[in-house]
N, C-alpha and C positions, 0 to 999 in steps of 0.2 A: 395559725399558731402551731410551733413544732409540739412533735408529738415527746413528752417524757420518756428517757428510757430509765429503766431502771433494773442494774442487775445485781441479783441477788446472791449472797454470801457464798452459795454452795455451787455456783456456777461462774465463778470470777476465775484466778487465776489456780484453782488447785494450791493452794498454799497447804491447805490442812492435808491435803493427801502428801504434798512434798515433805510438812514436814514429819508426817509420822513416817514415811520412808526414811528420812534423812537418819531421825531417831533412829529407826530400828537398823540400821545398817551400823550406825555409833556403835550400837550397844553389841552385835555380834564382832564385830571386829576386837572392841574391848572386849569379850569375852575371849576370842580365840591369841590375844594378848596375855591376859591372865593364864592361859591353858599354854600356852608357852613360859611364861617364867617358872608356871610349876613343876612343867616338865626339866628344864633345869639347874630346879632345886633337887629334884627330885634324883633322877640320871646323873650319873658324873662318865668323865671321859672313858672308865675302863669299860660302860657297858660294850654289849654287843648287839648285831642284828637289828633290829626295829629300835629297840632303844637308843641305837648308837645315833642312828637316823634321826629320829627326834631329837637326840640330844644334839646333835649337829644343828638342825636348822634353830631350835630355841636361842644356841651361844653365836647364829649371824645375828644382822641387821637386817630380818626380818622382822622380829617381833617389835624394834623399834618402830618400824615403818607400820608393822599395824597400828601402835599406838598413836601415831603421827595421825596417819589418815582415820583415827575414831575420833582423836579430838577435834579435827576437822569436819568431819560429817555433821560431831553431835552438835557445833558451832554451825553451821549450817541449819542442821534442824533446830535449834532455840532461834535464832533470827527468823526463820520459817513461822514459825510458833510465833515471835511477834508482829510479823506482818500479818498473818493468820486474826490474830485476837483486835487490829489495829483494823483490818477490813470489817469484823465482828460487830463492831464500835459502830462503825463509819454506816455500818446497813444498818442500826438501829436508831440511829441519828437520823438519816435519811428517810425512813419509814416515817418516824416523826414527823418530817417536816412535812413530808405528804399527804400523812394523814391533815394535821392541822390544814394544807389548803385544802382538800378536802370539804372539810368543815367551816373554811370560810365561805368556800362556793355556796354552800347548801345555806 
């Protein structure tokens, strides 16, 4: 008879480590999104020096594109996060069934 294999939640595909990266990359991104719209609100076109610069890249299409790619990470890391909790499941169900034969054996 084949042997059972059986592999366990924290050893399958990385999902929970992918999706807390995935998270945590959303959520810097959104931040450094917000740290540009504040800058500006904040700066307008007369500044100068470092401010200007700032104000310069805040009024491209950069800080669009962070937002883009946060709500994409952090859509990444929640589907993460469901497969994650959906593998969870699947190894406690599975432990189940094992056990029970198990217990038919004996």
């Amino acid at each position: 008879m084949f042997k059972k294999r059986y592999f366990p939640i924290n050893h399958n595909f990385k999902t929970g480590l992918l999706c807390k990266l995935f998270l945590s990359i959303g959520v810097i991104l959104l931040a450094f999104f917000i740290f540009f719209v504040i800058i500006s609100m904040v700066f307008n076109d007369d500044s100068t020096g470092f401010a200007k610069q700032l104000y310069d890249i805040a009024t491209s299409t950069m800080p669009e594109s962070l937002l883009s790619l946060s709500l994409i990470s952090l859509a990444i890391g929640i589907i993460m996060y469901f497969f994650y909790y959906q593998f969870t499941k699947l190894a406690e169900i599975a432990e189940e069934i094992e056990n029970s034969e198990k217990f038919k054996e004996n």
